[in-house]
Every structure is written in structure tokens, then in C-alpha cells.
C-alpha positions in Angstrom: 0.0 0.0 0.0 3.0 2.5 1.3 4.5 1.7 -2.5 1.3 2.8 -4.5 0.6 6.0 -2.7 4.1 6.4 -3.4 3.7 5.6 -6.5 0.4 7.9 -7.1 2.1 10.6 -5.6 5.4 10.9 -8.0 2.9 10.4 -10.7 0.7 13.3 -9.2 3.7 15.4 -8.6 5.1 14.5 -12.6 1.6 15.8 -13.6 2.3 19.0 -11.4 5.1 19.6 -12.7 4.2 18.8 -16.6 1.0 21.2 -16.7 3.4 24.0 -15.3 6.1 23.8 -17.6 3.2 23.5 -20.4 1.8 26.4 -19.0 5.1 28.8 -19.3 6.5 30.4 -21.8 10.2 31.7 -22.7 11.6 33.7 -24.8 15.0 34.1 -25.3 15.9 38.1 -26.0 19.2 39.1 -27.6 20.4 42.9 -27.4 24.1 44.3 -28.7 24.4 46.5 -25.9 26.4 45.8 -22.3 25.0 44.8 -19.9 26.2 47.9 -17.9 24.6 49.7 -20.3 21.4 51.6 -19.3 19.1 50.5 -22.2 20.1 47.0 -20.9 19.4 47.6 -17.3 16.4 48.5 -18.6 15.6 45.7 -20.4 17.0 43.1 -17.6 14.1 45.0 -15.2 11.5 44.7 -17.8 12.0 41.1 -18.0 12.0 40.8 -14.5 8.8 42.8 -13.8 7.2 40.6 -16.4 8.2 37.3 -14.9 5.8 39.3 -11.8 3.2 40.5 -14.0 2.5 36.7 -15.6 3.1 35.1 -12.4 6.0 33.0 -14.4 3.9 32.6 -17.3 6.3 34.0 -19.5 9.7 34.0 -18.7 12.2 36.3 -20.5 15.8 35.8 -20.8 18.2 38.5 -21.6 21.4 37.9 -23.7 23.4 41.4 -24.0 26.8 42.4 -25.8 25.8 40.5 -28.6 26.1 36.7 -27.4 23.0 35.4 -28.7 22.9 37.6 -32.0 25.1 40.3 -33.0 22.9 43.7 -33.2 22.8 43.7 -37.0 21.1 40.3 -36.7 18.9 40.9 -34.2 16.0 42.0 -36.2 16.3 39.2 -38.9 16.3 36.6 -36.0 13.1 38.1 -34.7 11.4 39.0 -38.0 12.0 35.1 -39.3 11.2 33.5 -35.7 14.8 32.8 -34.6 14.3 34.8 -31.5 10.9 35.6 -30.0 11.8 39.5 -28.8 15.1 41.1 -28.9 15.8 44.7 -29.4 17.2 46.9 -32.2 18.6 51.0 -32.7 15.6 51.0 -35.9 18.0 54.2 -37.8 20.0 51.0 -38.8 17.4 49.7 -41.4 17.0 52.8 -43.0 18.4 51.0 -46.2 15.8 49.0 -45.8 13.1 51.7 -45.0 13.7 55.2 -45.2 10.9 55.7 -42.6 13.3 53.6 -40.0 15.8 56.4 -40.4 13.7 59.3 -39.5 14.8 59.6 -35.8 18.7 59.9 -37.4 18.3 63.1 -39.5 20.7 65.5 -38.0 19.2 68.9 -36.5 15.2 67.6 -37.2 14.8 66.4 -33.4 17.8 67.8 -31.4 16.3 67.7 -27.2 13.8 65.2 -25.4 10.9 67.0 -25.9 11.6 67.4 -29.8 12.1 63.4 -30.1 9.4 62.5 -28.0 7.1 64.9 -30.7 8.9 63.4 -34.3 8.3 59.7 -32.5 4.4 60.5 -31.4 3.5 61.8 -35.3 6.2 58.7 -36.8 5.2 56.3 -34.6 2.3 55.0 -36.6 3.6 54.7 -39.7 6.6 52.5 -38.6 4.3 50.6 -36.9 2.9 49.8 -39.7 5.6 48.6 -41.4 7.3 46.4 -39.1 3.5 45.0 -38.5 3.6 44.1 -42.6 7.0 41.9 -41.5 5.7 40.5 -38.2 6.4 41.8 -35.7 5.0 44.5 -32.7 6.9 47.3 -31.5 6.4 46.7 -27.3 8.4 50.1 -26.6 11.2 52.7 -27.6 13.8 54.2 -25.6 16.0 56.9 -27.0 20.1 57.1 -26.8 21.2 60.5 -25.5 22.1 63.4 -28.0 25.1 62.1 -30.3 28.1 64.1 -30.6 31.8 63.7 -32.4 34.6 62.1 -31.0 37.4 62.7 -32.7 41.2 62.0 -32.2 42.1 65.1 -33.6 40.7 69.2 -32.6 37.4 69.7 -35.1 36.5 73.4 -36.0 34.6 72.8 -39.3 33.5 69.8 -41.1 36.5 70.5 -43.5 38.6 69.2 -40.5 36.5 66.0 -41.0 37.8 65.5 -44.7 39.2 62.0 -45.3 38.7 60.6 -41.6 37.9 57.1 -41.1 34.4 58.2 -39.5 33.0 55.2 -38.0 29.0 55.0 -39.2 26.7 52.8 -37.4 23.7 53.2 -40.0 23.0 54.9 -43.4 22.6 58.1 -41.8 26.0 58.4 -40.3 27.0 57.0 -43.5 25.4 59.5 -45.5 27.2 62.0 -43.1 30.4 60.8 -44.1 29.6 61.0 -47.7 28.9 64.5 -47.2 31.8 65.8 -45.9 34.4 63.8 -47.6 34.8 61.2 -44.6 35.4 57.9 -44.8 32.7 55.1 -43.7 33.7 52.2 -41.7 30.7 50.3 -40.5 31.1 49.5 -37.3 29.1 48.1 -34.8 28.6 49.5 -31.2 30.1 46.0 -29.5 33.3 46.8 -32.2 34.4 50.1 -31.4 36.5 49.8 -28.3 38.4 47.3 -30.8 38.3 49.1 -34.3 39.8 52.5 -32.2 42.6 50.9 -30.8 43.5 49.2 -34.2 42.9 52.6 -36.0 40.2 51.3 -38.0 38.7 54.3 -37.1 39.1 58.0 -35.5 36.4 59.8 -35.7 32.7 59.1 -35.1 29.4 60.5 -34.3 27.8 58.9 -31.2 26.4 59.2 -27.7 28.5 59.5 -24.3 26.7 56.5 -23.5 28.3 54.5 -26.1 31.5 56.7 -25.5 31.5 55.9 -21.9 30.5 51.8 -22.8 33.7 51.6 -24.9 35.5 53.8 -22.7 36.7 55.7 -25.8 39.5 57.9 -23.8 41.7 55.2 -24.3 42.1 56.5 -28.3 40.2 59.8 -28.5 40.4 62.9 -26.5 37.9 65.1 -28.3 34.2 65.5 -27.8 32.6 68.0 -29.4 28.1 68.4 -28.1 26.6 69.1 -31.4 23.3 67.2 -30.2 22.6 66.1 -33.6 20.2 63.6 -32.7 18.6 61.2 -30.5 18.1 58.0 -32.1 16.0 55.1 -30.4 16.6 51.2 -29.9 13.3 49.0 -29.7 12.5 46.2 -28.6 10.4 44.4 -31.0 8.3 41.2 -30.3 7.6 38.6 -33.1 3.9 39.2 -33.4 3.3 35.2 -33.6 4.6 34.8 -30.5 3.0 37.2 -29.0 -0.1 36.3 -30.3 0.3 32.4 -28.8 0.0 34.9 -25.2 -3.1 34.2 -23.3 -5.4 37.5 -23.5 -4.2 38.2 -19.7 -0.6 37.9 -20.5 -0.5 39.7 -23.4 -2.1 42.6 -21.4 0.6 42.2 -18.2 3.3 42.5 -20.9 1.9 45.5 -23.1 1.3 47.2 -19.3 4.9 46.9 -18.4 6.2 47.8 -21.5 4.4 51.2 -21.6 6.1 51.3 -17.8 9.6 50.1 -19.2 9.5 53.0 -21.9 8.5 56.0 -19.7 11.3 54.9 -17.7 14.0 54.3 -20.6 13.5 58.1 -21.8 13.6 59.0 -18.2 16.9 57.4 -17.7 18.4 58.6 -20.8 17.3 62.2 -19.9 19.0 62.1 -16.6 21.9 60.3 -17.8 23.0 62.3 -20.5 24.7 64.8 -17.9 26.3 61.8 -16.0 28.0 60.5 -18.9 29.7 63.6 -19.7 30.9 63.8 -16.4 32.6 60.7 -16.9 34.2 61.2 -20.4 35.8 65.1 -18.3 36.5 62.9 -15.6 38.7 60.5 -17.8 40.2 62.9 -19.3 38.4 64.2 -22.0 38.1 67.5 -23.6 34.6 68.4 -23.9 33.4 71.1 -25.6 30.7 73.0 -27.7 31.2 73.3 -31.2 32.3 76.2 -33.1 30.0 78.6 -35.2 31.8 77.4 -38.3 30.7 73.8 -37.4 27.5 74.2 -36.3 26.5 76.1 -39.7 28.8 73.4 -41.8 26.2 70.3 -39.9 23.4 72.3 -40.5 23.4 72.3 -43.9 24.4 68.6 -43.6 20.9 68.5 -41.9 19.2 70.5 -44.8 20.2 68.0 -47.0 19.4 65.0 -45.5 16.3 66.2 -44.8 15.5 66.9 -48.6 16.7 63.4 -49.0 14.4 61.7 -46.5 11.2 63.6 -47.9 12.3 62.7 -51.5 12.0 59.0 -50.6 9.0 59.5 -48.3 7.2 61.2 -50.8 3.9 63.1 -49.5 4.0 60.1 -46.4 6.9 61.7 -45.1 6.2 65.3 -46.0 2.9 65.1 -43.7 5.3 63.5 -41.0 7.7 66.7 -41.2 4.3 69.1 -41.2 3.2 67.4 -38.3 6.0 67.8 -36.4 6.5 71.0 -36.8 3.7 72.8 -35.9 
């Protein structure tokens, strides 16, 4: 008798067991940012508050600097079902879409306020199309402004002439173009390494990526031009999501929309801590001169002509929109 109730109660227990792993999900989420990195923290807490959220229904693990999928991957693996969720900086498909570069045009959207506006009257539209591919936008944090590092003093973009500029999507690539750089495409994982080999010496970035690669080590120059503030997001493959339970799926839209007020929260506040750091490691930080200000802004100008060119009267509206 003792060995059947045994017996009924491994079997019970097994059955336990079964339903709850049937009853979870998990996704595995590759990012190419550090860990240390604030969009990652931010991620790593999102996961964690929906773990809380679904009462372990869905699980979510992170896989950062790239070990899962490097960041140029990352939005094949999720658009062809490789990976469930992972996240993306969306200016780097603007090949692919020129609407996916909007948020990289420099001088269109140059504070928090200004990218928070182009994002609300864009949003829809690049919704749209990443829906036609399959997958769901769950949220958007923004990097802070980007300025140049450079190895060398910059006073005008004739200064920038023949540089190996380091672009990390057509837009800084189209940058390069127009003031006689030269484009290496580098990723953000790759530029500790390609600086200290030379690969490149000048670039247009964040001090959050400046600080991540500790860029000090090669470049002394920083130059806050605030050109931009382009956004990762974190996409989710819409079949997945849709294999959610109705109750799930709202527990993980509801802390999205908490992890993205947040993320532009951070970024705000963080933008004056990471140019604390670069001083404090010895860089030289500076504003830019008048000559290079007015030399980017007609950069801008043009770009901007470009992007409504390939828009067409989609991307006009998008540009009326914002600006009233």
C-alpha cells in the first residue's frame, strides 16, 4: 500500500510539474548593448517585472553584448522566428526603409521634448511597417544626444575631410559622404576594438556609447553638437505574442508602456552623468564652433530633402506634423 501511494504521488507530482512547464513560456531576448549599459538595465528589469506580472507565465531571458545575435542580426532573427523578442537601434534599417531612419536626421529632433514629438506623429507609420513583417513594437527608448569624438581638434566639417568616420547606420554613412569622410561600419560592440587598431578616428555617437567603450583610451575630443537622439526598440515577433493568453498579453503591453517611460527617463538624466565621466577620464569636452555648427546644418538641410524625397507626400505630412 505505502509503495502505490508512493507511486500515485510521484505520478501526481510528474503531472504538477508537466501542466506548469506546459503552462510557461520563454523567450530568449538578444540585445548588442552591455550589460552595464542603461538600455540594458532596462531591459533586464522589464524582463524581470514581467516574470511578476504573468506570475511566471512568460519567462524572458536577456542575452546582451551580442552573445545570442550580433545587433545587426537581431532584427532578422526576430522577424524570421529565430528569436521571440530582442531589441534593435531602428536608424540601422533605413536601407531597408527610409521611414526607419527618420529619428537619425541630424538637427530635425535635437532635445527630449523634440524626439518625444517626431516619435508620437512617426510612430504610426513605422508601426505599420514592421507589422507588414511581423512583428509588434512593445516600446522605444532613446540614446542620448550624439556628438563627435574625434582624435584630432574639429573646427569645421572641412577638419573632418578624409577621416575614417566610424557609421553605425546609413545616416551616419550619408554623413560621411557628405563631408568627404570615410565610412567604416562598425558596430557599437566593435568600437573599443576598431579605435585601438585605428580602424577608425572619428565618429558620431552618444556618451553612453563613448563611456560603454571607454573611448578615452584612443580619443580625447568630444565635441556636443546634439545632432540627434536615435531610439533602440525592442520588437516582439507578433506570432509569439499572439500564442499569449489574453491576460498575459495585457501584463506584458502594461509593463512595456512602464519600461518606456522609464527608458526616456533614464536617458534624460543620464546624459549629464556621462559627460561627467568622459571630463572625468580625461576628455576635452566642448561646444562646437560657429563654423561647425552652420557646416552640420546644412548637412541636416540635406538630408532632410533626401528623407522627404524617398517619403514622398507620407513623409512630407510626417515633417508638417511635427513641426507645428
Amino acid at each position: 500500500m505505502l509503495k502505490k501511494l508512493v507511486a500515485v504521488g510521484s505520478a501526481s507530482a510528474m503531472l504538477v510539474f508537466a501542466s506548469v512547464a506546459l503552462a510557461q513560456t520563454k523567450w530568449d531576448m538578444p540585445t548588442g548593448y552591455p550589460g552595464s549599459n542603461f538600455h540594458t538595465e532596462n531591459i533586464r528589469q522589464f524582463a524581470g517585472d514581467v516574470d511578476k506580472a504573468t506570475n511566471g507565465k512568460l519567462k524572458i531571458t536577456v542575452h546582451d553584448s551580442g552573445s545570442l545575435y550580433k545587433a545587426n542580426e537581431i532584427k532578422r532573427a526576430v522577424q524570421g522566428g529565430q528569436a521571440d523578442i530582442g531589441e534593435i537601434i531602428i536608424s540601422g534599417y533605413a536601407n531597408e526603409d527610409p521611414m526607419f531612419g527618420l529619428d537619425s536626421i541630424p538637427f530635425l529632433a535635437t532635445g527630449y521634448e523634440n524626439a518625444l514629438k517626431l516619435w508620437k506623429v512617426s510612430k504610426a507609420a513605422t508601426e505599420e511597417r514592421l507589422a507588414k513583417q511581423g512583428m509588434k513594437i512593445l516600446f522605444s527608448v532613446p540614446w542620448p544626444p550624439q556628438g563627435i569624438f574625434s582624435a584630432k581638434p574639429i573646427n569645421s566639417a572641412a577638419d573632418l575631410k578624409g577621416v575614417k568616420w566610424r557609421a553605425y547606420n546609413p545616416g551616419t554613412s550619408r554623413i560621411a559622404q557628405l563631408v568627404g569622410a570615410q565610412g567604416v561600419t562598425i558596430q557599437a560592440a566593435e568600437l573599443a576594438q576598431a579605435l585601438a587598431t585605428g580602424a577608425v578616428t572619428a565618429f558620431m555617437t552618444s556618451g553612453a556609447t563613448g563611456y560603454d567603450s571607454k573611448v578615452w583610451e584612443q580619443v580625447k575630443y568630444y565635441y556636443q553638437v546634439d545632432a540627434w537622439l536615435p531610439k533602440n526598440m525592442v520588437l516582439v515577433s507578433q506570432k509569439a505574442f499572439d500564442k499569449l493568453e489574453k491576460p498575459v498579453q495585457d501584463a506584458v503591453l502594461k509593463v512595456a508602456a512602464a519600461a518606456e517611460a522609464r527608458g526616456w527617463k533614464t536617458s534624460a538624466e543620464k546624459t549629464i552623468w556621462y559627460t561627467e565621466q568622459l571630463v572625468k577620464n580625461g576628455m576635452k569636452v566642448e561646444k562646437p564652433s560657429e563654423q561647425l555648427k552652420s557646416d552640420l546644418k546644412k548637412v541636416g538641410l540635406t538630408m532632410i530633402a533626401d528623407w522627404t524625397t524617398q517619403t514622398g507626400a507620407e513623409g512630407q505630412a510626417i515633417i508638417d506634423a511635427y513641426r507645428k
